[in-house]
Short mmCIF file of the C-alpha atoms (twelve columns), coordinates in Angstrom:
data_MODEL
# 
_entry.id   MODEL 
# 
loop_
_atom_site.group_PDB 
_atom_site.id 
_atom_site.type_symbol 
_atom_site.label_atom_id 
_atom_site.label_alt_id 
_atom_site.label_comp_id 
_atom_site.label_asym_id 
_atom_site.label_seq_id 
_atom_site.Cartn_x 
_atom_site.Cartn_y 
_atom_site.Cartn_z 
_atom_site.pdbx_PDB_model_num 
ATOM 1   C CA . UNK A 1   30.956  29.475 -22.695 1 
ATOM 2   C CA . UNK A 2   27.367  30.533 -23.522 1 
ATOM 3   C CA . UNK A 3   24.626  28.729 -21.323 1 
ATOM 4   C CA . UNK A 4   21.236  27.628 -22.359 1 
ATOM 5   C CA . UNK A 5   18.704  30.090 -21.628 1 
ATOM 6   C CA . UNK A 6   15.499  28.873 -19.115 1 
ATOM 7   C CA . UNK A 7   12.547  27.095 -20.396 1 
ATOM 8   C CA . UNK A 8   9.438   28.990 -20.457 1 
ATOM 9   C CA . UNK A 9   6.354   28.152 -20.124 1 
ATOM 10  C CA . UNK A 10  2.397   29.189 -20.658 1 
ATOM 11  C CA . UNK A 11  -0.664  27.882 -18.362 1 
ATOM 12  C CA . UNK A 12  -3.724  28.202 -20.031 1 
ATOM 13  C CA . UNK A 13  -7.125  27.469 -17.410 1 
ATOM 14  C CA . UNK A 14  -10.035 28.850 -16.954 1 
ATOM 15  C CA . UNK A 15  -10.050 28.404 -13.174 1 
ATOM 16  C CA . UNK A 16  -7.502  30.386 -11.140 1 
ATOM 17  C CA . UNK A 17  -7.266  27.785 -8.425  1 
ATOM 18  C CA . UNK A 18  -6.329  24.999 -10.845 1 
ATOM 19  C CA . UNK A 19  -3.288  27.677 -12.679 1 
ATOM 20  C CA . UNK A 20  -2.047  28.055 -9.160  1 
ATOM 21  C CA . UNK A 21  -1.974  24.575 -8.318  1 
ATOM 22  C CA . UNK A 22  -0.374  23.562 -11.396 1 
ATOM 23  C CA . UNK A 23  2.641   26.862 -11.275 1 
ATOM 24  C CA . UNK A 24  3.126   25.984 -7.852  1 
ATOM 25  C CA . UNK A 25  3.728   22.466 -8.447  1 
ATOM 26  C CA . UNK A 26  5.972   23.288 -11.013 1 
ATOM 27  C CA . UNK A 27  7.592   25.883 -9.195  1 
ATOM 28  C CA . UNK A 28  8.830   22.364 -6.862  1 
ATOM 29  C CA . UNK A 29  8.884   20.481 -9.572  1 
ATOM 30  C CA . UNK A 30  11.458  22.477 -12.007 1 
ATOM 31  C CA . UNK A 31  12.327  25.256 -10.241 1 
ATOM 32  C CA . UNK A 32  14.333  26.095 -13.358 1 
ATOM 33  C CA . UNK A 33  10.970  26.761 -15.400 1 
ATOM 34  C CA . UNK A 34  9.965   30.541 -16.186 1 
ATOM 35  C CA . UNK A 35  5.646   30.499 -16.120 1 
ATOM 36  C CA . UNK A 36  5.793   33.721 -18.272 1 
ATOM 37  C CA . UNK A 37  2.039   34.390 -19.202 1 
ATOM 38  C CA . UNK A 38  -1.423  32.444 -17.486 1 
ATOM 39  C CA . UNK A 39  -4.294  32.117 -20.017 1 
ATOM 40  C CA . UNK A 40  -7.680  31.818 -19.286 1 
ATOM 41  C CA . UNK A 41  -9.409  30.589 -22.267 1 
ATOM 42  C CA . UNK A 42  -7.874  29.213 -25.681 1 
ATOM 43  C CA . UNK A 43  -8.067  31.905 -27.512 1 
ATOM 44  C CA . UNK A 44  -6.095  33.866 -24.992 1 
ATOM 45  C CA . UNK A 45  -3.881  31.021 -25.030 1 
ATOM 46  C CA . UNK A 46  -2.839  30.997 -28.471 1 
ATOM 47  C CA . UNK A 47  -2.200  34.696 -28.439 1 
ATOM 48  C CA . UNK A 48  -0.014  34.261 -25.661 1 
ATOM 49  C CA . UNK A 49  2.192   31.655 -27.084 1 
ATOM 50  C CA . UNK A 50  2.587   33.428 -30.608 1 
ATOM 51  C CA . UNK A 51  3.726   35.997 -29.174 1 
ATOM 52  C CA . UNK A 52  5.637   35.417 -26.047 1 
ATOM 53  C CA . UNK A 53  7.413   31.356 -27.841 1 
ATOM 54  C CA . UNK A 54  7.437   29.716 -24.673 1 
ATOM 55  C CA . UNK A 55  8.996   26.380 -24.984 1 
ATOM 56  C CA . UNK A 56  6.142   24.289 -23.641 1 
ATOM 57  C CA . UNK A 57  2.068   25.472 -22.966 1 
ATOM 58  C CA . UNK A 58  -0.288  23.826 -20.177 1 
ATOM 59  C CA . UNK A 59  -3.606  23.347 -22.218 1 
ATOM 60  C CA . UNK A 60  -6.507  22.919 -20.248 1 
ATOM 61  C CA . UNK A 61  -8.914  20.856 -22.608 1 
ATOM 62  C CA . UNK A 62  -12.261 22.734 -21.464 1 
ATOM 63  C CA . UNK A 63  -11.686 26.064 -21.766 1 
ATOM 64  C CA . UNK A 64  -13.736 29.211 -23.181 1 
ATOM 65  C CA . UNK A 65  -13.604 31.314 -26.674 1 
ATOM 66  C CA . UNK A 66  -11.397 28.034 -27.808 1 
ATOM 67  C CA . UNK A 67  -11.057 24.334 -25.962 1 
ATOM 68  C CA . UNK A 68  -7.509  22.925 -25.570 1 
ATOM 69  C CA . UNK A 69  -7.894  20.683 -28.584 1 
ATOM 70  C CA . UNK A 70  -8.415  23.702 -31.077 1 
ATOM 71  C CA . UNK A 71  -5.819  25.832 -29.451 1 
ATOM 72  C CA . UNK A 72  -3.345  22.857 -30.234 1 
ATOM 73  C CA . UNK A 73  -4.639  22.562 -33.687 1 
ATOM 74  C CA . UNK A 74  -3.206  26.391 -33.964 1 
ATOM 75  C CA . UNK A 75  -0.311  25.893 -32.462 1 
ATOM 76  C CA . UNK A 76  1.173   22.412 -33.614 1 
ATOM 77  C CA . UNK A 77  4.495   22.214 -34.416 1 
ATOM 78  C CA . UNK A 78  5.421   25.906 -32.465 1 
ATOM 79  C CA . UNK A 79  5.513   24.197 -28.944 1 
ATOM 80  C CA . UNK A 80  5.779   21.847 -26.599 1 
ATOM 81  C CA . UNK A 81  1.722   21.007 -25.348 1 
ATOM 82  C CA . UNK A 82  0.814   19.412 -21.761 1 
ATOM 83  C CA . UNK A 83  -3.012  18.562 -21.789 1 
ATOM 84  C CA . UNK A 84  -4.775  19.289 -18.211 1 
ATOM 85  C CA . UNK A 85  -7.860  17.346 -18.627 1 
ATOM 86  C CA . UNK A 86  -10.699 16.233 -15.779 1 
ATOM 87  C CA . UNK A 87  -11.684 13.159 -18.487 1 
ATOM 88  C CA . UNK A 88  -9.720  9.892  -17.209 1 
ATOM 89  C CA . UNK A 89  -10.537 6.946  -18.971 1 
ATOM 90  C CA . UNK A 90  -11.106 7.490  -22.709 1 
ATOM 91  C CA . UNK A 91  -8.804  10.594 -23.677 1 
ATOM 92  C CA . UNK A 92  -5.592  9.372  -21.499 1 
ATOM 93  C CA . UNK A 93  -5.825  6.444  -23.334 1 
ATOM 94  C CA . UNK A 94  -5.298  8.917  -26.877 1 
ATOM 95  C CA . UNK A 95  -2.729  10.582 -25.100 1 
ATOM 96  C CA . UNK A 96  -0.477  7.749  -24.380 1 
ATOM 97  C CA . UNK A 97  -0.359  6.891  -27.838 1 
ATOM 98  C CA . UNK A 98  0.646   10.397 -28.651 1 
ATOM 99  C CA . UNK A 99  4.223   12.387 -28.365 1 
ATOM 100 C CA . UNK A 100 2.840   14.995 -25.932 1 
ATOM 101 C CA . UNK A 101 1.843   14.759 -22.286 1 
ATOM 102 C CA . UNK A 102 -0.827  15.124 -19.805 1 
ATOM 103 C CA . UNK A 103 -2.194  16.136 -16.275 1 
ATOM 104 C CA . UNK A 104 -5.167  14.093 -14.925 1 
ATOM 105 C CA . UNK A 105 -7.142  16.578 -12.147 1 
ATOM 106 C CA . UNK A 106 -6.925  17.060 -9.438  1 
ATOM 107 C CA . UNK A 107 -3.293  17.480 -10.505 1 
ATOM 108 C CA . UNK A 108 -0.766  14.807 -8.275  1 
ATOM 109 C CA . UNK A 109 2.643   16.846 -7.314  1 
ATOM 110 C CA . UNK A 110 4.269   12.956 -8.464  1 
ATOM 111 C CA . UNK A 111 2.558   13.231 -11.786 1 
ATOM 112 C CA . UNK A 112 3.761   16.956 -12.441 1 
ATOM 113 C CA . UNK A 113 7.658   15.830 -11.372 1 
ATOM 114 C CA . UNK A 114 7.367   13.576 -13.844 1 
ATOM 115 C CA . UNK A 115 6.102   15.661 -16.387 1 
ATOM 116 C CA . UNK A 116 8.846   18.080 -15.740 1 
ATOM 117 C CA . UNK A 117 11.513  15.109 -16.546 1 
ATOM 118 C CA . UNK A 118 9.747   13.836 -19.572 1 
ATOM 119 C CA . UNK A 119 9.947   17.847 -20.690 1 
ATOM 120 C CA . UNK A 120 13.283  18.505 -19.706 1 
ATOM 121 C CA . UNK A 121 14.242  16.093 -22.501 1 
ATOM 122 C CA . UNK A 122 11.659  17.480 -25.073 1 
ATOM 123 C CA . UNK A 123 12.666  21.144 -24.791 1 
ATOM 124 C CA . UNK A 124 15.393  20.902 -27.103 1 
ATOM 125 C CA . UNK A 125 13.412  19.200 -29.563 1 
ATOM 126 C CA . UNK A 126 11.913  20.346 -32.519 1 
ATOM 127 C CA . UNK A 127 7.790   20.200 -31.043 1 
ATOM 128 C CA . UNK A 128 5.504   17.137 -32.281 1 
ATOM 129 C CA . UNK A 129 2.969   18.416 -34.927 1 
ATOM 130 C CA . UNK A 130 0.499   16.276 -33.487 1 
ATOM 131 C CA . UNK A 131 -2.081  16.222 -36.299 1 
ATOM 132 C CA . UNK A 132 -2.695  12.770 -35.886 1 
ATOM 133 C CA . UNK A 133 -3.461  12.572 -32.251 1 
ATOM 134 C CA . UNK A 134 -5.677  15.818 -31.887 1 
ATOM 135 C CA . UNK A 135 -7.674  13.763 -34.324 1 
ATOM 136 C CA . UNK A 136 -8.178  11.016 -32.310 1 
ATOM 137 C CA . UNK A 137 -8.882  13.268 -29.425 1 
ATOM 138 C CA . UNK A 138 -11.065 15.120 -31.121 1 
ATOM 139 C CA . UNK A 139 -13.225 12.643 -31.906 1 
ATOM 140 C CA . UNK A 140 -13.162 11.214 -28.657 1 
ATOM 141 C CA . UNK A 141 -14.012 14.282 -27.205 1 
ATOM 142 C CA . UNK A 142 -16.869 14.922 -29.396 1 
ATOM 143 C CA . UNK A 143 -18.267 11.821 -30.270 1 
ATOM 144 C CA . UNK A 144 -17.904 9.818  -26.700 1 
ATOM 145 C CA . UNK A 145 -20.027 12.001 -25.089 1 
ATOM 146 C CA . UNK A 146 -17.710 12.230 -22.640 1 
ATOM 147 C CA . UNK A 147 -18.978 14.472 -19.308 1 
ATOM 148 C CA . UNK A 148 -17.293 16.190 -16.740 1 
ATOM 149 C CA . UNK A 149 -15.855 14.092 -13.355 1 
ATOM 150 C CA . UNK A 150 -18.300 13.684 -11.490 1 
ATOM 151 C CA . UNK A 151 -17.105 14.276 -7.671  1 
ATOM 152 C CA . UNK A 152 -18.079 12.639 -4.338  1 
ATOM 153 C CA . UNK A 153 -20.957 14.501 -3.252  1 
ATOM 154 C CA . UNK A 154 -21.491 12.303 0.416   1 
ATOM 155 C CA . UNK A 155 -19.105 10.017 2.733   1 
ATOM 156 C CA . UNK A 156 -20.508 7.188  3.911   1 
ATOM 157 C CA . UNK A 157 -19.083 6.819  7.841   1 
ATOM 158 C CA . UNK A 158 -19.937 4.433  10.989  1 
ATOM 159 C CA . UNK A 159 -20.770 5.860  13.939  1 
ATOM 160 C CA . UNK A 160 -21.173 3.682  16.877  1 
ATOM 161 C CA . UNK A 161 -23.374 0.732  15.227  1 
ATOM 162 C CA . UNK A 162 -24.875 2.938  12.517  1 
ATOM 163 C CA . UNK A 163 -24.002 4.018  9.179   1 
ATOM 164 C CA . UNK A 164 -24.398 7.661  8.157   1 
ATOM 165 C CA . UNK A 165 -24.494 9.228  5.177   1 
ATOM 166 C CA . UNK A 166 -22.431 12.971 5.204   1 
ATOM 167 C CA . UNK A 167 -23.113 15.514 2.619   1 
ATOM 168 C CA . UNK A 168 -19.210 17.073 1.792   1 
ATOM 169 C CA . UNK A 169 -20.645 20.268 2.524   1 
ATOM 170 C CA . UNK A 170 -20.776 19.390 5.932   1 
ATOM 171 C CA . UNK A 171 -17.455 18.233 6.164   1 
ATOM 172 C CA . UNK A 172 -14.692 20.994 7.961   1 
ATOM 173 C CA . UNK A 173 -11.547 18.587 7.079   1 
ATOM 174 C CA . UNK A 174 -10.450 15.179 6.356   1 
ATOM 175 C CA . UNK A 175 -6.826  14.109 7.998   1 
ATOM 176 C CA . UNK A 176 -4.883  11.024 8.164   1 
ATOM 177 C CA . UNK A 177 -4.559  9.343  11.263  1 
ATOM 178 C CA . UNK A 178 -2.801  5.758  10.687  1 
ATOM 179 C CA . UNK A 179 -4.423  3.270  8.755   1 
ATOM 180 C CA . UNK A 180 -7.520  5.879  8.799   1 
ATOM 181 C CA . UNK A 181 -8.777  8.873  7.612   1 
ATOM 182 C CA . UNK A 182 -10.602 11.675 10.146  1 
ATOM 183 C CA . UNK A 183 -13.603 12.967 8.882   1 
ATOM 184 C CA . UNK A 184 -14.466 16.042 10.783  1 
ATOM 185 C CA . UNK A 185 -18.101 17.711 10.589  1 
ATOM 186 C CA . UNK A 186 -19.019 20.479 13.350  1 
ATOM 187 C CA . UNK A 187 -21.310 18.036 15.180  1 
ATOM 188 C CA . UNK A 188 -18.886 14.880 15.254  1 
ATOM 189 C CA . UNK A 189 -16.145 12.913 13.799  1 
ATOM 190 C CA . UNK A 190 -15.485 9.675  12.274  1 
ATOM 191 C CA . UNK A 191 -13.390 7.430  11.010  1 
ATOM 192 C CA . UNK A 192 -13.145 5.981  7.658   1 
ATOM 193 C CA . UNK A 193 -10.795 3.295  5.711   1 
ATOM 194 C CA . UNK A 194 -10.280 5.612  2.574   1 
ATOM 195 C CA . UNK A 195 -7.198  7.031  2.291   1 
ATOM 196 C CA . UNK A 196 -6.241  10.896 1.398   1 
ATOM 197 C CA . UNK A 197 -4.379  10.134 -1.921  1 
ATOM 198 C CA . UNK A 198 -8.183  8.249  -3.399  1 
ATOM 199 C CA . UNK A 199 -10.370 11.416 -1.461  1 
ATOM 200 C CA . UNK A 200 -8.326  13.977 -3.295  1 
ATOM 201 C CA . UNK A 201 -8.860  12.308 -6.561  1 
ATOM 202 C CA . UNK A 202 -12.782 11.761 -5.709  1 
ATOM 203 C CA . UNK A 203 -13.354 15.478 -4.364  1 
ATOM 204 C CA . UNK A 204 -14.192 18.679 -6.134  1 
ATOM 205 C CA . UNK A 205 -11.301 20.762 -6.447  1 
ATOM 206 C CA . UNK A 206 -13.094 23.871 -6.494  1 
ATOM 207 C CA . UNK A 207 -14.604 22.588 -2.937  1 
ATOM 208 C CA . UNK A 208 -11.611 20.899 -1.297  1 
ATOM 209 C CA . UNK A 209 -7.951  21.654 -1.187  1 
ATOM 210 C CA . UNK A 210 -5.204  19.441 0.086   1 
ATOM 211 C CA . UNK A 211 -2.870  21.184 2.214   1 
ATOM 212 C CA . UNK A 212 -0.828  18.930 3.500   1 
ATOM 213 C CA . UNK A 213 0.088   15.058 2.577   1 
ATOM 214 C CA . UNK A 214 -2.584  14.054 4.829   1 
ATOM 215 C CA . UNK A 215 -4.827  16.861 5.121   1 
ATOM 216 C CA . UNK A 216 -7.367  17.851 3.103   1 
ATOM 217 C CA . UNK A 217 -9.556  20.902 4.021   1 
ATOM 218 C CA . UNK A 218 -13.326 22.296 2.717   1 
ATOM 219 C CA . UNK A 219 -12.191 25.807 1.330   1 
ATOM 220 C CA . UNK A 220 -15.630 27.557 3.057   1 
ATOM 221 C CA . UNK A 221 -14.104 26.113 6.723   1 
ATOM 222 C CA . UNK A 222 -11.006 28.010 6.499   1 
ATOM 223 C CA . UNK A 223 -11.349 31.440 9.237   1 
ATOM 224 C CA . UNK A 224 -7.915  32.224 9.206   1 
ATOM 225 C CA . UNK A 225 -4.550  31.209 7.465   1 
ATOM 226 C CA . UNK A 226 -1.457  32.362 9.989   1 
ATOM 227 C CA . UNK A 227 2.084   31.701 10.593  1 
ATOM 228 C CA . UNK A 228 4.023   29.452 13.316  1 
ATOM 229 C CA . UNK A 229 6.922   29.920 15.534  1 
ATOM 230 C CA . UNK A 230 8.779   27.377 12.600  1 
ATOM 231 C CA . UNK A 231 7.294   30.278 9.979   1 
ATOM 232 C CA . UNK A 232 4.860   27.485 8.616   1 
ATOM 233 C CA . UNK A 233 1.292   28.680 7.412   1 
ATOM 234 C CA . UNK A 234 -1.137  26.955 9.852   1 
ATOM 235 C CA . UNK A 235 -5.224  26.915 8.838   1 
ATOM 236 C CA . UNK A 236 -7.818  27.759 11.584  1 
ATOM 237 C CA . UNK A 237 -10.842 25.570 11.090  1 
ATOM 238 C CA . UNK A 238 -14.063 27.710 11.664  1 
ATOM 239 C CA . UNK A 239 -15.782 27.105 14.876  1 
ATOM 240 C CA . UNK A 240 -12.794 24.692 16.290  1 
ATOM 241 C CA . UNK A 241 -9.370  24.569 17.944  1 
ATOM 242 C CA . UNK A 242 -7.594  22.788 15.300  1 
ATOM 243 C CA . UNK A 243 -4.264  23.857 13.844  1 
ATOM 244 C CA . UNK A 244 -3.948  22.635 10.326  1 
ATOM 245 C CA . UNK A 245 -0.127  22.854 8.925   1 
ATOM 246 C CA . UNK A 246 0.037   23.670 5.278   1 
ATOM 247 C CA . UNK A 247 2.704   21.959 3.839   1 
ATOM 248 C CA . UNK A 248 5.071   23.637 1.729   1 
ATOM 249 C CA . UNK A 249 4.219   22.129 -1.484  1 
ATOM 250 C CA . UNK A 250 0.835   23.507 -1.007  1 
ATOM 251 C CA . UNK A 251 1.683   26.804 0.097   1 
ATOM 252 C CA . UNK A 252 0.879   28.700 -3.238  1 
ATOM 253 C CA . UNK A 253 -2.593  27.955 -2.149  1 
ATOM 254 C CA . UNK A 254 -2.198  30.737 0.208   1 
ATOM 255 C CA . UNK A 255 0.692   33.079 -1.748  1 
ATOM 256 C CA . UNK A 256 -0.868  35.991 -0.623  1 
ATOM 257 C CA . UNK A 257 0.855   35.851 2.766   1 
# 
């Protein structure tokens, strides 16, 4: 009895931290999935799919050479298109409407699992041409006005009876600790009510990467990344004694060990 060959699939993102979020959260997500090329702009995209037919493509919507939206245009109808997009409010509300999905960033693992189900049941479908809804996009896109995310450039903490404001560049790590979050600067710590899950969404992911469910860590404050008797990666915080355990749905982050 013959079996269905794997899915396969293209990322296409200009930013090589976001592509190995997004493959290693597949990767958990559907371990079945083959990532067989990684794009980084549309153009490259487009070549990639022509030629290697993946089932599905992760289309980032700002990208170089061509955005997301054009490299869709060119490819309706030959696969299966996930958006990746940093624009919340007006362009999700276009892609609900529409037969293909998306990732909001900072991508959630949750989001990308279910993703992956919604896909699983798509793959053996003849693709949406989508002409429709990369109208509406497009002029969503282009006539909104629509900016970047902005992220949270300072954290507003209490220390004793005063209130400080803390640039995120002078933040080493943020971890959970109950009903609060840690925010940990090389001078002093604090404690705030905001929890991880809304600081991820509010931080720059270029800055900032979550390691753990309730740690999130200022890429620059990393010294060392090392192993544990349990074979876990643990992160050394520069300048400080703390052990930060990388979780392994956030391991990718550090594949190179």
């Amino acid at each position: 009895m013959s079996t269905r060959p794997a899915p396969t699939a293209v990322v296409a993102d200009d930013e090589r931290l976001m592509r190995d979020q997004i493959i290693g959260q597949l990767k958990e997500a559907w371990p079945e999935l083959l990532i067989v090329g990684q794009a980084v702009n549309g153009r490259d995209a487009v070549a990639m799919v022509q030629s290697l037919e993946p089932d599905i493509v992760f289309l980032d919507i700002r990208m170089p050479e061509l955005d997301g939206i054009q490299a869709a245009r060119l490819l309706a109808g030959q696969v299966h298109v996930v958006f990746v997009t940093a624009y919340d409010e007006y362009a999700v509300r276009a892609f609900e409407q529409g037969a293909v999905d998306y990732l909001l960033k900072p991508v959630d693992a949750e989001r990308v699992a279910l993703t992956c189900r919604r896909l699983r049941e798509r793959v053996s479908q003849q693709p949406d041409p989508m002409g429709d809804l990369l109208e509406r996009l497009s002029e969503r896109l282009g006539n909104e006005g629509l900016q970047p995310k902005q992220y949270l450039r300072w954290v507003q903490v209490s220390v004793g009876a005063a209130i400080r404001m803390i640039p995120t560049s002078d933040i080493l790590f943020f971890r959970a600790e109950d009903k609060y979050t840690r925010v940990q600067t090389a001078a002093f710590e604090a404690l705030i009510r905001k929890p991880i899950k809304e600081l991820i969404d509010a931080l720059d992911p270029n800055e900032f990467w979550q390691i753990h469910r309730g740690t999130v860590v200022r890429v620059d404050a990393v010294a060392e990344v090392s192993r544990n008797f349990h074979g876990r990666q643990v992160v050394t915080v520069k300048g400080r004694n703390d052990k930060l355990e990388v979780s392994r749905s956030f391991s990718h982050l550090f594949k190179q060990m």
